[in-house]
C-alpha positions as CSV (number, residue, x, y, z in Angstrom):
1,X,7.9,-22.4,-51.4
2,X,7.4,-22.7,-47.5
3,X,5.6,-24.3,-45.4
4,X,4.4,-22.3,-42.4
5,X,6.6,-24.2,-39.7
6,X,9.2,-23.1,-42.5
7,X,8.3,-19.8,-42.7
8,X,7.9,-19.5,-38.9
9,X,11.7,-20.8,-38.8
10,X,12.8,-18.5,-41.6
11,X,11.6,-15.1,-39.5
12,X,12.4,-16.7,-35.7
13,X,8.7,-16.6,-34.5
14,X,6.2,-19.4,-33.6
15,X,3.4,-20.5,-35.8
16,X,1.3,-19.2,-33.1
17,X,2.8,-15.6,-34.0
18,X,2.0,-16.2,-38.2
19,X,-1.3,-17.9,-37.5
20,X,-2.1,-14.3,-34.9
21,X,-0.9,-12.1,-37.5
22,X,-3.2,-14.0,-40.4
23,X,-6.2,-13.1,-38.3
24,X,-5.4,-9.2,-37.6
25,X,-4.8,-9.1,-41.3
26,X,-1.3,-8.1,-41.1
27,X,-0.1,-10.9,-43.1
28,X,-1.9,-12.2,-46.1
29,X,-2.6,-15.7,-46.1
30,X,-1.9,-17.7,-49.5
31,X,-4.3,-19.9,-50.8
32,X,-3.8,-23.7,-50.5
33,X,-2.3,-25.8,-53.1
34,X,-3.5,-29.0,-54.4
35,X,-2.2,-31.1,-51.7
36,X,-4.2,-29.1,-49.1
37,X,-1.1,-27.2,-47.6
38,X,-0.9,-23.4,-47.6
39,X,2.7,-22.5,-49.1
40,X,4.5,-19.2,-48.6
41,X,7.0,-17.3,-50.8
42,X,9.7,-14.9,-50.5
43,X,7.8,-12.5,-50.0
44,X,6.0,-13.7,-47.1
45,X,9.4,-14.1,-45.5
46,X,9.7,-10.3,-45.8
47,X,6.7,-9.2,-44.6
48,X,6.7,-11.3,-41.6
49,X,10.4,-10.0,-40.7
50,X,9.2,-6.8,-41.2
51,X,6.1,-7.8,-38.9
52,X,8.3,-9.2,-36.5
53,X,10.9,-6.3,-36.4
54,X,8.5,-3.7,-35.7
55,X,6.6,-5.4,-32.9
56,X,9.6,-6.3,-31.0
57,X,10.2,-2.8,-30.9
58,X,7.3,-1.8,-29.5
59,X,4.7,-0.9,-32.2
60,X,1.4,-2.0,-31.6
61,X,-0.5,-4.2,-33.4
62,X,-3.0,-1.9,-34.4
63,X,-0.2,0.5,-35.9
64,X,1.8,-2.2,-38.0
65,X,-0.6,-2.3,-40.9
66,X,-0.5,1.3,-41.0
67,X,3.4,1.0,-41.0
68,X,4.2,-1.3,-43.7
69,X,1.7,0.8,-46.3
70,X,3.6,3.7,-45.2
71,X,5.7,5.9,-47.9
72,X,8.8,7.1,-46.8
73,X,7.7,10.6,-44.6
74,X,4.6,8.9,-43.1
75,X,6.9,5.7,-41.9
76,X,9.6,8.5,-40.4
77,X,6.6,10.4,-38.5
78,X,4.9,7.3,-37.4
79,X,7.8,6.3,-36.2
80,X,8.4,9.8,-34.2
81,X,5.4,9.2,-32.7
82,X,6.2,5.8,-31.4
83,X,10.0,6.8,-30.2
84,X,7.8,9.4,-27.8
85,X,5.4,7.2,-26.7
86,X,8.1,4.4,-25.8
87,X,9.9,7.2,-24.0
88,X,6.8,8.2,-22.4
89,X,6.7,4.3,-21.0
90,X,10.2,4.2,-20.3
91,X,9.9,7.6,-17.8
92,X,6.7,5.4,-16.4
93,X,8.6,3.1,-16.1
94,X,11.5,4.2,-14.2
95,X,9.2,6.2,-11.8
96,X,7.2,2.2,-10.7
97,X,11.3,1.2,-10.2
98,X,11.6,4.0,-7.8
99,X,8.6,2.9,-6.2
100,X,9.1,-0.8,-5.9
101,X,13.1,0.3,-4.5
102,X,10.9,2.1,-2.0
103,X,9.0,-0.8,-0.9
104,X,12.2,-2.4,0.2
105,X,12.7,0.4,2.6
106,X,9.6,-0.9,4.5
107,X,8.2,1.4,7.2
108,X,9.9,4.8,6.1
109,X,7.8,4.4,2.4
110,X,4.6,5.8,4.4
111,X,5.9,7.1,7.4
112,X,7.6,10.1,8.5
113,X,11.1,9.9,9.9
114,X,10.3,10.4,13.1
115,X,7.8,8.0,13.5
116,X,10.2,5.4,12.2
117,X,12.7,6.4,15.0
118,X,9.6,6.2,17.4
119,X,9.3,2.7,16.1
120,X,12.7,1.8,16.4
121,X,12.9,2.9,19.5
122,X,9.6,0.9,21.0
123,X,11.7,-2.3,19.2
124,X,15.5,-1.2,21.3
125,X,13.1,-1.4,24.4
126,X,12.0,-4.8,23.8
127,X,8.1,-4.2,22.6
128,X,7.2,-6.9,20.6
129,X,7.0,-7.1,17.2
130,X,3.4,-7.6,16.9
131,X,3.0,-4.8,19.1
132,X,5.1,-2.3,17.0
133,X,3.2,-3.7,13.9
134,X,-0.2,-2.5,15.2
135,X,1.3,0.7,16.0
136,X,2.8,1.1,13.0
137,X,-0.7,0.9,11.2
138,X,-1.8,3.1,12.9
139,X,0.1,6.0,12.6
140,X,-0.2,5.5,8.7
141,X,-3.8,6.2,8.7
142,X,-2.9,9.2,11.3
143,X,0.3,10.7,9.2
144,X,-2.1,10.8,6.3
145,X,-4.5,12.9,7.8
146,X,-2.1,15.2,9.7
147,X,1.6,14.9,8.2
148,X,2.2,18.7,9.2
149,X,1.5,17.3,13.2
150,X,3.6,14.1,13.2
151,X,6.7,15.3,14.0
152,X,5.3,17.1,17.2
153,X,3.1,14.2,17.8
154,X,6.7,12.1,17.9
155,X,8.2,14.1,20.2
156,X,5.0,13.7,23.1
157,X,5.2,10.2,22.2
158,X,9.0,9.6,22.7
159,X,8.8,11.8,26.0
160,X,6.5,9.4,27.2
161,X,8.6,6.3,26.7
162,X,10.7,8.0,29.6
163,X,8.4,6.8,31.8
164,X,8.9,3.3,33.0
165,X,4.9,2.8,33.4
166,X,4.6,4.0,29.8
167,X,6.8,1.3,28.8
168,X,5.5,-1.5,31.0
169,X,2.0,-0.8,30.1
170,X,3.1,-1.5,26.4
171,X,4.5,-4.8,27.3
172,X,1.3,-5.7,29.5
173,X,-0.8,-4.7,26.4
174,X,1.4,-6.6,24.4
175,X,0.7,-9.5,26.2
176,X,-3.0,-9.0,26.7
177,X,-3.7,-9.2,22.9
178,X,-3.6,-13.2,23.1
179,X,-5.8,-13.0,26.2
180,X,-9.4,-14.5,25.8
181,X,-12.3,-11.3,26.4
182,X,-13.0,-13.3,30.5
183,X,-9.3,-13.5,31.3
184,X,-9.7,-12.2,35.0
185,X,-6.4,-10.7,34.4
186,X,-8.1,-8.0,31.9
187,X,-9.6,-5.8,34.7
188,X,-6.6,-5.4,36.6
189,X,-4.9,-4.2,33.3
190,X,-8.1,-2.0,32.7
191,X,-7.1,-0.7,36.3
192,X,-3.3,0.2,35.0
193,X,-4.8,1.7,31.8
194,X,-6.7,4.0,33.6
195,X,-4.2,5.0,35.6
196,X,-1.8,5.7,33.1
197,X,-4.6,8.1,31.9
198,X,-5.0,10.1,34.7
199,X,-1.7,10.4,35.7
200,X,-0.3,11.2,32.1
201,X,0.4,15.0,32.0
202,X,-1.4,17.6,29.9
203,X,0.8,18.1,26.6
204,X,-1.8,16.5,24.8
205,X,-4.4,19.1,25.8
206,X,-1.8,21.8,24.9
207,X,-2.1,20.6,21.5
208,X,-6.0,19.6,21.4
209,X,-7.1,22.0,18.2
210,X,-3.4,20.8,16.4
211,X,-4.0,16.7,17.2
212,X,-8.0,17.3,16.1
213,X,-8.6,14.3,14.6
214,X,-11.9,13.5,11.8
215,X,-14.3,11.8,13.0
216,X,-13.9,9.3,9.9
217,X,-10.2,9.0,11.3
218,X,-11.4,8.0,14.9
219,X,-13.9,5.8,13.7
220,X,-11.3,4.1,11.2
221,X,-8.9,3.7,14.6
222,X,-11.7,2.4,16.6
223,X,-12.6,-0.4,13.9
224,X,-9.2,-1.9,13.5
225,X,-9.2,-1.7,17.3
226,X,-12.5,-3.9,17.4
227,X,-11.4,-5.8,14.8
228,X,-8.1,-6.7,15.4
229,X,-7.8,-7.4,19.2
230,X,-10.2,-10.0,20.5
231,X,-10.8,-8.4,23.9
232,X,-11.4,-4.6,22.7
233,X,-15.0,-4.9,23.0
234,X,-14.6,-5.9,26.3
235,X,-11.6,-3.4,27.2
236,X,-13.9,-1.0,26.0
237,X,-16.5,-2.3,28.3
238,X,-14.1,-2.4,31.5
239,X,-13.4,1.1,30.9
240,X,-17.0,2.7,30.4
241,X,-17.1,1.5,34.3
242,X,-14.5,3.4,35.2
243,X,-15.5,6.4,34.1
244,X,-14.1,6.2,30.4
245,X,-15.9,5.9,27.0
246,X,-14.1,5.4,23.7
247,X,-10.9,4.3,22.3
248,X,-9.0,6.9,19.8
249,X,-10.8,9.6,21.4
250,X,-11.5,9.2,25.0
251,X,-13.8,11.0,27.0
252,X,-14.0,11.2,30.7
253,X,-17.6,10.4,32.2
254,X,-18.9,13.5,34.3
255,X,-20.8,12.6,37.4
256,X,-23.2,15.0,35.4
257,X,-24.4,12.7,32.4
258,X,-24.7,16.0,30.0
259,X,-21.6,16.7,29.9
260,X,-17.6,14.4,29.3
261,X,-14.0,15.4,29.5
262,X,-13.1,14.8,25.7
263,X,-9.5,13.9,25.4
264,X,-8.3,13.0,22.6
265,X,-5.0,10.1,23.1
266,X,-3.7,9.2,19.8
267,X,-1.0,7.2,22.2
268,X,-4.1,4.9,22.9
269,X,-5.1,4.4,19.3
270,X,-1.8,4.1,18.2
271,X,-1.6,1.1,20.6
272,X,-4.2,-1.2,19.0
């Protein structure tokens, strides 16, 4: 007769794992004997192997009961069942390695190729990495609104870095973020960012009803704009005196206060 440490040893589990199986009643547990100790025979050694064996291969719990009662046919077509619901897990399985391999590939898991080139391209020219960060984010929230539009989006966007003002107002804005909102540098970079607006040429516009973004999606931009670079409320406040109102989607102030120029800049957004 065994102990329980002895049985434990006997079928390679903890006492933990005998004292578990006791209380979901897949093991019986013997009386005690007259010194107080419970004692376990051959049998027990069986059953708990046979316990044993069929969780470590996956069975659950709540099945094993079922399993040892089993005659022959029943055990075979439980057992059926099981081998397709492992296979089930393993196909799971395989498709959350796939995923996690992507998550190694960083950028290109949630972005389009050509966006990733954009990116790469913004990093060969020397944009900080902060910079290309907040860019990054927010082309994700735009390719997932308008993945059919990205790769003409990338091509307008790319164009633009042929312009050396293009570039250097991404460096300045780069800079800027660590700027405090009463930097007296701010409106003389208010000054270039408006410039860079009016000058930029009108392949944007030629796409207005393609690039139309949600409103939900412009309010999202603006937001992590806000709430992401400490002087945006004041950018944004530098640039309602020049004639500007809004961030994602910037409209052009008419002398005639019924009516704006909307035009919509996801180059701006993208820059937050």
């Amino acid at each position: 007769m065994l102990t329980i440490s002895q049985l434990a040893s006997y079928a390679g589990v903890t006492v933990r794992a005998v004292r578990h199986y006791h209380a979901k009643g897949l093991l019986q547990e013997p009386d005690r004997d007259h010194s107080g100790y419970r004692r376990y025979d051959a049998a027990a050694v069986v059953d708990l192997i046979r316990i044993r064996t069929l969780a470590g291969a996956g069975v659950p719990l709540s099945r094993v009961k079922e399993l040892l009662d089993a005659d022959d046919e029943e055990f075979a077509a439980a057992v059926a069942d099981i081998d397709r619901r492992l296979r089930a897990e393993i196909r799971e399985r395989q498709r959350h390695r796939t995923q996690i391999a992507q998550l190694a590939a960083g950028e290109s898991l949630a972005l389009p190729p050509e966006v990733v080139a954009y990116l790469d391209r913004l990093r060969a020219l020397g944009i900080p990495e902060k910079m290309v960060v907040g860019e990054r984010d927010a082309w994700i929230l735009v390719a997932a609104q308008l993945p059919d539009q990205m790769a003409t989006m990338m091509a307008l966007k790319s164009a633009q870095l042929d312009e050396p003002m293009v570039v250097d107002l991404y460096r300045d804005l780069s800079e800027a973020i660590e700027w405090s909102p009463d930097d007296p540098r701010l409106p003389v970079l208010v000054d270039t960012l408006v410039t860079s607006i009016s000058s930029s040429d009108q392949s944007w516009d030629d796409h207005e009803e393609e690039f139309a973004f949600s409103d939900e999606l412009v309010d999202l931009l603006d937001t992590v704009f806000l709430e992401s670079v400490p002087i945006a409320p004041r950018v944004l406040e530098l640039l309602e005196e020049r004639g500007w109102t809004g961030w994602t989607k910037l409209e052009r102030i008419a002398p005639d206060p019924a009516t704006t120029e909307q035009v919509t800049r996801p180059s701006r957004a993208a820059s937050s």
